[in-house]
Each structure stands twice: as structure tokens, then as C-alpha cells.
LONU-294819 format. One record per residue (C-alpha): residue number from 1; x, y, z; residue in three letters. Coordinates in steps of 0.25 Angstrom, whole numbers, padded with zeros to 4 digits. Each point is the difference from the previous one (the first is absolute). Example, Ala and Ser with C-alpha at 12.3 -4.5 7.8 and 13.67 -1.06 7.14 Angstrom:
+-----+-------+-------+-------+--------+
| num |     x |     y |     z | residu |
+-----+-------+-------+-------+--------+
|   1 |  0049 | -0018 |  0031 |    ALA |
|   2 |  0006 |  0014 | -0002 |    SER |
+-----+-------+-------+-------+--------+
This chain:
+-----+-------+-------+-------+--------+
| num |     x |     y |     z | residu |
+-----+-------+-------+-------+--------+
|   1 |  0000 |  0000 |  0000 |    UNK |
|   2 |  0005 |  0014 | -0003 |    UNK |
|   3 | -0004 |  0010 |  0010 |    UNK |
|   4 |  0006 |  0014 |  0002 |    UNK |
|   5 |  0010 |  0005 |  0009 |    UNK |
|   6 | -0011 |  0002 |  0011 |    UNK |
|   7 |  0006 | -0009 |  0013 |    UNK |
|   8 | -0016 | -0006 |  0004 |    UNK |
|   9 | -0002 | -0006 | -0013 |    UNK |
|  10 |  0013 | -0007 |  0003 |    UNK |
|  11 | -0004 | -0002 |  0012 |    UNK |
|  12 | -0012 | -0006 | -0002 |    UNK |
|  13 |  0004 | -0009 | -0010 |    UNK |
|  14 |  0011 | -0004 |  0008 |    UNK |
|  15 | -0011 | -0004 |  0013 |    UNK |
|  16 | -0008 | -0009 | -0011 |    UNK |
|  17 |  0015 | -0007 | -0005 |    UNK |
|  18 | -0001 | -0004 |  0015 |    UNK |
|  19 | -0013 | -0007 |  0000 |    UNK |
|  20 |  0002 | -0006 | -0014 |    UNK |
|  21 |  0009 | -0011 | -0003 |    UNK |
|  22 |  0014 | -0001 | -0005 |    UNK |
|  23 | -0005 | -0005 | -0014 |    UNK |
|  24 | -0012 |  0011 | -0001 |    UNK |
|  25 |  0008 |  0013 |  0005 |    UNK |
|  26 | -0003 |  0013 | -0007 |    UNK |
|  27 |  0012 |  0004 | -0007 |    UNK |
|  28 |  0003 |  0015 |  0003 |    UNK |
|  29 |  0006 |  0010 | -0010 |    UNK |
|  30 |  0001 |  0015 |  0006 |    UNK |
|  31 |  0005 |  0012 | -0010 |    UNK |
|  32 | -0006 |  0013 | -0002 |    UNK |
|  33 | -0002 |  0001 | -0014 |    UNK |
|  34 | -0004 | -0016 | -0004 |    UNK |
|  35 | -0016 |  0004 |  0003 |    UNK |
|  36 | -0001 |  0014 | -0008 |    UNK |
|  37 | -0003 | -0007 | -0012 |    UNK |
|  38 | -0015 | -0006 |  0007 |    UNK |
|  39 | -0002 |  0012 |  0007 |    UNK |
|  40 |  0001 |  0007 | -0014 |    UNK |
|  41 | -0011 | -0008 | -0006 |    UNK |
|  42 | -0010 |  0002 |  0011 |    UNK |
|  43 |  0000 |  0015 | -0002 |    UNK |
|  44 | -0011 | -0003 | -0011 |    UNK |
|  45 | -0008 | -0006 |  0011 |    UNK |
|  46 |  0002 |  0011 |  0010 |    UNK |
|  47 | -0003 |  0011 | -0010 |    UNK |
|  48 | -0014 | -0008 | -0004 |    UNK |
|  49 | -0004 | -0004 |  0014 |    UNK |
|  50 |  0002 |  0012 |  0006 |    UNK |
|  51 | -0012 |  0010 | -0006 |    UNK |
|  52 | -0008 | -0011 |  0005 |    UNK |
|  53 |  0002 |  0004 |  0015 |    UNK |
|  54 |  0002 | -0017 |  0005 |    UNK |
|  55 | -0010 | -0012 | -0003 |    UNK |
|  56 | -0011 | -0004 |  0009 |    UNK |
|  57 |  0004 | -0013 |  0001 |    UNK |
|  58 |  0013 | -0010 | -0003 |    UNK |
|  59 | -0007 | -0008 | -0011 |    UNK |
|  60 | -0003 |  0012 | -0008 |    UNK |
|  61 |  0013 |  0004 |  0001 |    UNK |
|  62 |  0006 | -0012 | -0005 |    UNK |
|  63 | -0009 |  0001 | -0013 |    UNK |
|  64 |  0003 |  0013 | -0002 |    UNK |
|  65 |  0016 | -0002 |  0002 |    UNK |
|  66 | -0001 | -0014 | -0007 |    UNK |
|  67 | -0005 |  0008 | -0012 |    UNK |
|  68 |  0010 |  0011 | -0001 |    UNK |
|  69 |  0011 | -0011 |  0003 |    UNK |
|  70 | -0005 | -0007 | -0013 |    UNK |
|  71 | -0001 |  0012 | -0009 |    UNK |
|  72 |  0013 |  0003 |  0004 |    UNK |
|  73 |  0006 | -0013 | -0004 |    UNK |
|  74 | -0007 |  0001 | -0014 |    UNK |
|  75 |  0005 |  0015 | -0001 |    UNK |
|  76 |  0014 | -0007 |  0002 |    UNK |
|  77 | -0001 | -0010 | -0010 |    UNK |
|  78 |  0004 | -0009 |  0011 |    UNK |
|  79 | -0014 | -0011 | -0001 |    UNK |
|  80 |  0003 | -0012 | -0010 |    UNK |
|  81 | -0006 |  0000 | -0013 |    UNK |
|  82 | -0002 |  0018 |  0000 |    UNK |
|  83 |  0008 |  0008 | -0013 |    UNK |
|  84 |  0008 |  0012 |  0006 |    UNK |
|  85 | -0005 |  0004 | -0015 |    UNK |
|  86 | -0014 |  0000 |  0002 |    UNK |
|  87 | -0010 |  0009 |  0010 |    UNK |
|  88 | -0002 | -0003 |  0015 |    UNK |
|  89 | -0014 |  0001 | -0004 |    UNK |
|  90 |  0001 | -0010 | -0011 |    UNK |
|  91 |  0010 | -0009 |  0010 |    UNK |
|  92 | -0011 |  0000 |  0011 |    UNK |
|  93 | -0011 | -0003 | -0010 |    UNK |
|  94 |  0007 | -0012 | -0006 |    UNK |
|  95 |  0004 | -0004 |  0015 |    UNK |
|  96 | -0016 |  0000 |  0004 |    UNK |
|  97 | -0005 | -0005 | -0013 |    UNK |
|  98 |  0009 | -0014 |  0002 |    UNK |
+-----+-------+-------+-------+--------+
């Protein structure tokens, strides 16, 4: 696991290692910059989510954040059998059409 330079998250990674055995121990990699690249992608979210002043409940946020995390991927090119060449639009509507 990657985590930041932030001593609880070692720290609490390093209390579950104790209670887990020698063969399933979370492997912990610490360095400042190794995250910035996820924490870049989420911006997209953050800039949606935040106009809508939270969600009422967890399920309808995990719709909503499950949908934007798809249309990301197809944005990207990075879901099997999508053309960099062709429209997200076009992408998604062979994606639901399968």
C-alpha cells in the first residue's frame, strides 16, 4: 500500500500487520509524491460533487460517484473495446447497446 508521509497511516497500517499473519502483512511503501498522480484524478469528482452540497444517503452517492468514475475511464480510452478516435458519447452508446 502507498500511503503519504503522514505518520497515522503508517501507523495504523503498521497496528493491523500485528494482528495479521506473517504470509498476509500489508506491505507499506511511504514517499510523498507516489500518490499525487490518484489524487489528480479525483479532482474531476471533487469539482462535480461539490455544487451538490453532499448526498442524503451513502448508496446515492456511490451511484453518482460510480457513474462519474465510468465516464472517466471512457473519456481516457482506458475500458476494453472503446476508440481514442471516436466520441465519448459514441464509446458509452456502444458500451450500453452491448
Amino acid at each position: 500500500m502507498v500511503v503519504d508521509k503522514i505518520g497515522s497511516n503508517k501507523a495504523a497500517l503498521d497496528a493491523l500487520n500485528i494482528e495479521l499473519d506473517q504470509d498476509h502483512g500489508i506491505q507499506i511503501f511511504q514517499n510523498k509524491y507516489l500518490n499525487n498522480r490518484v489524487e489528480q484524478d479525483h479532482r474531476f469528482i471533487k469539482k462535480r460533487i461539490k455544487p451538490m452540497l453532499g448526498f442524503k444517503s451513502f448508496h446515492a452517492a456511490n451511484l453518482t460517484i460510480t457513474g462519474i468514475e465510468n465516464i472517466r475511464i471512457i473519456q481516457k480510452g482506458q475500458l476494453i473495446g472503446t476508440k481514442k478516435q471516436v466520441s465519448t458519447f459514441d464509446n458509452f452508446s456502444k458500451l450500453m447497446a452491448a
